[in-house]
N, C-alpha and C positions, 0 to 999 in steps of 0.2 A: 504494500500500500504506500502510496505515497501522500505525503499532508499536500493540501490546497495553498497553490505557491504565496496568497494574502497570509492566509494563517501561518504557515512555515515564515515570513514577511515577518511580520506580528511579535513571531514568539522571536526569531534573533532581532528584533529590535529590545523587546523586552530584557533582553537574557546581555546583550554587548554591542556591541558595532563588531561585525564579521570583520575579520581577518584572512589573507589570501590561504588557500588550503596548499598542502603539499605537493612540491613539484614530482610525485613518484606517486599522486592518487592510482588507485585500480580497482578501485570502488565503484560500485554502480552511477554513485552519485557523488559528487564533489563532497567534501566537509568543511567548514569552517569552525575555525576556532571559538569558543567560545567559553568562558566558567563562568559558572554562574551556581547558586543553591535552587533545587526543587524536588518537588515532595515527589514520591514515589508511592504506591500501592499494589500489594502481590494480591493476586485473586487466588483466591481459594475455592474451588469448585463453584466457579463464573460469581463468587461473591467478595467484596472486597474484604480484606486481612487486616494484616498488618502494615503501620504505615509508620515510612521512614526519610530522611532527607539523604540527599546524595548531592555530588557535584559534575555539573556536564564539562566536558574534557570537549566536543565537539558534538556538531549538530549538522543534519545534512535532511534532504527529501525523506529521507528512506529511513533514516535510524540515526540516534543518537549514543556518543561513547561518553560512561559513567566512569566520577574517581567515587568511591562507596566503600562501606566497612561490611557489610553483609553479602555474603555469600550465593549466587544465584545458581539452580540449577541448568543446563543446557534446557530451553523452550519452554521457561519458567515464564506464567503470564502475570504480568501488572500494568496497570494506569500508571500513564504518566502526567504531572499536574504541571503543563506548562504556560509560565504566566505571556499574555500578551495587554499593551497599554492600554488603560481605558477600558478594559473589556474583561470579562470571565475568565477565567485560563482555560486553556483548552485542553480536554482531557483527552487523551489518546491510547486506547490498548496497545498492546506491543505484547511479545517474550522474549526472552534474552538470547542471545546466539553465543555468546562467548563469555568467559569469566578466567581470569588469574591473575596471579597475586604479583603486588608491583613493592610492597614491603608490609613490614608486619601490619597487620591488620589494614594495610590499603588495597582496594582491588579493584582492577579496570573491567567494566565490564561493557561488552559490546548488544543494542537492543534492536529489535529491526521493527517499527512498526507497524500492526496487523490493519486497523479501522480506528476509526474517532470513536471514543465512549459514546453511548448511546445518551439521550439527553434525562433518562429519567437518573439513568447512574450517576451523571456530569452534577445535578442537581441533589443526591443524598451524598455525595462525595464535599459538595461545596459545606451544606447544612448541619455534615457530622463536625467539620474545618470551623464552621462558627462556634458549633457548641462547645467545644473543646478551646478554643478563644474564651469564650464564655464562664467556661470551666475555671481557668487559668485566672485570669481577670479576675474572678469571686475572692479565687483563693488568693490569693496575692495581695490584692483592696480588703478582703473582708465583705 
């Protein structure tokens, strides 16, 4: 799958100003540099999990490369919760294609995008993110 080139647009605006990709690409699709912090979510039997932050190493049409401290299995499914300006973040399923270890507890992992989260998930995904704000903010203020 490939993101709709406004969204793809969108999200590395959000995420950095693109930088030139590698002159030795042989990727389907260019990459561009990019780091930035965003949320992750592994599905568990097509329901969302656990949720964690990672940081993008590079972003391109196709898939996104993660620096992260969790461990992914080869065609492990999760959302990904990528911000763009002004707007929702855009939630995108994917699974991972590739994972190892770059030092102790850091680890690259490679994700290829499957479909855009569907909008009821995009919406309990956003609702659980306020509550949990919500949560935090009680406890902290009282």
């Amino acid at each position: 799958m490939k993101l709709p080139l406004r969204d793809f647009a969108d999200v590395v605006t959000a995420l950095k100003e693109p930088l030139k990709a590698g002159e030795h690409e042989t990727r389907q699709a260019a990459r561009m540099s990019v780091s930035a912090k965003i949320d992750i979510h592994l599905l568990e039997n097509g329901k969302s999990g656990r949720c964690y932050s990672a940081l993008t190493r590079d972003i391109s049409l196709t898939g996104i490369g993660l620096l992260q401290s969790v461990a992914l299995p080869p065609d492990q499914e999760l959302i990904l919760c990528l911000p763009r300006p002004s707007r929702v973040p855009l939630f995108v399923q994917a699974v991972s294609k590739q994972c190892r270890a770059l030092a102790d507890g850091l680890l690259a992992v490679g994700v290829e995008y499957t479909r855009l989260a569907d909008e009821a998930l995009a919406a309990h995904l956003i609702k659980n993110a306020q509550e949990q704000h919500a949560k935090i903010q009680r406890s902290v203020l009282g």
